[in-house]
N, C-alpha and C positions, 0 to 999 in steps of 0.2 A: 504493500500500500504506500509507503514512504517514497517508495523507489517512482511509484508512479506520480506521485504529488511531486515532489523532483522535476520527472521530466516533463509533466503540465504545466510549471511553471516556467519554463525554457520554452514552452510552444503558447505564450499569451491568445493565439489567436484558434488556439485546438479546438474543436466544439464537437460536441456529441449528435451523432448522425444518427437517425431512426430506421432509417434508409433508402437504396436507390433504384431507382426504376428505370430501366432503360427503353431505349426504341417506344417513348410514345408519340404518335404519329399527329401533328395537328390538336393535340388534345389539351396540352400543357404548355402550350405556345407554338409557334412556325416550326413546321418542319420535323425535323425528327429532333426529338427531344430527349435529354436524360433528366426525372425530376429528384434532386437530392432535399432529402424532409429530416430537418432539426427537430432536436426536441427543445421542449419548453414552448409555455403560449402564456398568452396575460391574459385567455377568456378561460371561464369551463361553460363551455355551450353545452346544451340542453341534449342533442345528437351530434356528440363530438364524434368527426369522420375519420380522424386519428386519437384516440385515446393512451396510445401507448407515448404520447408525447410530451404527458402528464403525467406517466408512471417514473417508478425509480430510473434517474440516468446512471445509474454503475452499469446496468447492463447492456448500453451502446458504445461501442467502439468510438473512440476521438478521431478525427482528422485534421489534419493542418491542412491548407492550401493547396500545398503543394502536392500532400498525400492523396487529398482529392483528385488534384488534375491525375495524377500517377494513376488511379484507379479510373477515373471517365476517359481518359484519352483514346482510350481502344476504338472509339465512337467518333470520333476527328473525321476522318472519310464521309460518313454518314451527315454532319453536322455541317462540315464545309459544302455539300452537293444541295443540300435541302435549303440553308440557311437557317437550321436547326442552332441548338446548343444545350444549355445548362436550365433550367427552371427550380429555382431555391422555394419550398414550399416546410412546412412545418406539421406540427405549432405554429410560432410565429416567425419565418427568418429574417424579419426587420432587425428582430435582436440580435441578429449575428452580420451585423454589415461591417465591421472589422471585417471579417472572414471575409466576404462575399468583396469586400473593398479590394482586398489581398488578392482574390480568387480570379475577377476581372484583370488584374496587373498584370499576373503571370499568364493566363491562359490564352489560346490565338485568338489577336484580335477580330476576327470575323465572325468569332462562334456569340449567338445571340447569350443575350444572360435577360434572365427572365423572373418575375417575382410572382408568388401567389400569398398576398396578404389578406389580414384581417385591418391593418391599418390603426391597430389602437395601441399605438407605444409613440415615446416621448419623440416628438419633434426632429431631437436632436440625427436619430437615427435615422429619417426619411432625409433631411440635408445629408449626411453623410452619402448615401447614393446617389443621389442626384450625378447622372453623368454617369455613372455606373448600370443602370438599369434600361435595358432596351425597348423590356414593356412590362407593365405592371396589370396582375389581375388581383381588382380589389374586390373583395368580398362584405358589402358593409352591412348583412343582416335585417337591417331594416333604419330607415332615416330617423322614425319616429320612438323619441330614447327609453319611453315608456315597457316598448315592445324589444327593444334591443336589451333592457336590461332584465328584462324576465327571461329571457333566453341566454342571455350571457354570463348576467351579473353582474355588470359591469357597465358603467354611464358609455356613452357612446362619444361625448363631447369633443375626448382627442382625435376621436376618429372623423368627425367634422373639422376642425381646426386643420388636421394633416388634409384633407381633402381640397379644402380652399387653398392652400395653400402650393399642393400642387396642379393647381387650377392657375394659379397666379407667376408657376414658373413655365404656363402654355406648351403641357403636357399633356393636355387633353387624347390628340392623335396616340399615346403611348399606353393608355390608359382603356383597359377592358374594364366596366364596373358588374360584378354578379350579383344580381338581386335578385334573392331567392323565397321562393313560396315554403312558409316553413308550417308545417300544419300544427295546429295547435296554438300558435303564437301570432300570425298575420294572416291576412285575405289576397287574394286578388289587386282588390280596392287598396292595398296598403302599399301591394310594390309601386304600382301605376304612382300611389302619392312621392313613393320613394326617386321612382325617375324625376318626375315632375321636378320635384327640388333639384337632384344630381344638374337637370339638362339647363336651370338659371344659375349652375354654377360655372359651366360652360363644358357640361360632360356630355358625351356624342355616343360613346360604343357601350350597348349592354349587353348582357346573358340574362335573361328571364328563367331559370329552372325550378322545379322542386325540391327539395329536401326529402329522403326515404328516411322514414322513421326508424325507428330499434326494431317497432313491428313489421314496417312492409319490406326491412331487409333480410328477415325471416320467414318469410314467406315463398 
């Protein structure tokens, strides 16, 4: 144990990987995609679609940057024909943008680097990328914070703030927003309200989907 708090602390920027998924097609951004999922998240949503991102992290493996690319680069070929690349999704990988900072530096510049947030962490983390992220898909639950936080737990307000704000750096065109039909918690009537707002912040590109409950993934 010693030995490895040692060498964690010689790799500031190591972060525990949940894990990675290769060759997904169109689904997780352009092209042919690898999506690598952090753990840790700032929500506990009601139908968490990664839960093990909340479990104990002793039991995922650390990677540095560069350990990363060492392990995705098999996919180079694939990435550079499609205009595919990298899609950092979690938990939350806002909070690992050191890493993803890092990960953009080293890796070939043409491979897309790609996010899938929830968008509800401090400020300071979405500057940090800026210029680093080729397109972001935000996921914001629902506009109205009433609904966002019986589902979450959690006030939605940074998640507004961060959104203006990359509204305000005309990033729109970069920006996918997924507003999702969550049963139990929102209608129809609730996304429609949720665009509405999104499109007088100057946002363009949505995902309309539903939400599979604990039930209908059982089934």
């Amino acid at each position: 144990k010693n030995q490895r708090q040692a060498r964690d602390a010689l790799m500031p920027t190591a972060a525990p990987i949940i894990g990675i998924i290769r060759h997904s097609i169109n689904v997780d951004g352009e092209g042919v995609c690898t999506l690598v999922a952090f753990h840790s998240c700032t929500l506990k949503c009601k139908y968490c679609l990664n839960p093990h991102s909340l479990s104990g992290v002793e039991k995922y493996k650390k990677f540095t940057p560069e350990a990363l690319l060492e392990r995705v680069k098999v996919d180079d070929l694939y990435f550079q024909a499609t205009n595919g690349g990298i899609t950092f999704g979690g938990g939350e990988p806002m909070l690992r943008a050191e890493f993803i900072e890092e990960f953009k530096r080293i890796c070939p510049s043409n491979w897309r680097i790609s996010i899938e947030t929830a968008l509800n962490v401090e400020q300071s983390f979405v500057q940090r990328l800026l210029g680093v992220i080729d397109h972001y898909y935000i996921d914001i639950k629902d506009i109205n914070n009433s609904i966002y936080e019986s589902y979450t737990s959690k006030s939605n307000q940074q998640v507004i703030e961060n959104l203006k704000f990359l509204a305000q750096q005309n990033l729109a065109d970069k920006i996918t927003i997924r507003v999702p039909l969550i049963p139990g918690f929102n209608t129809a009537n609730d996304q429609e309200k949720s665009i509405d707002f999104l499109k007088e912040l100057g946002f363009k590109n949505f995902n309309r989907f539903i939400y599979l409950t604990d039930t209908e993934r059982s089934d």
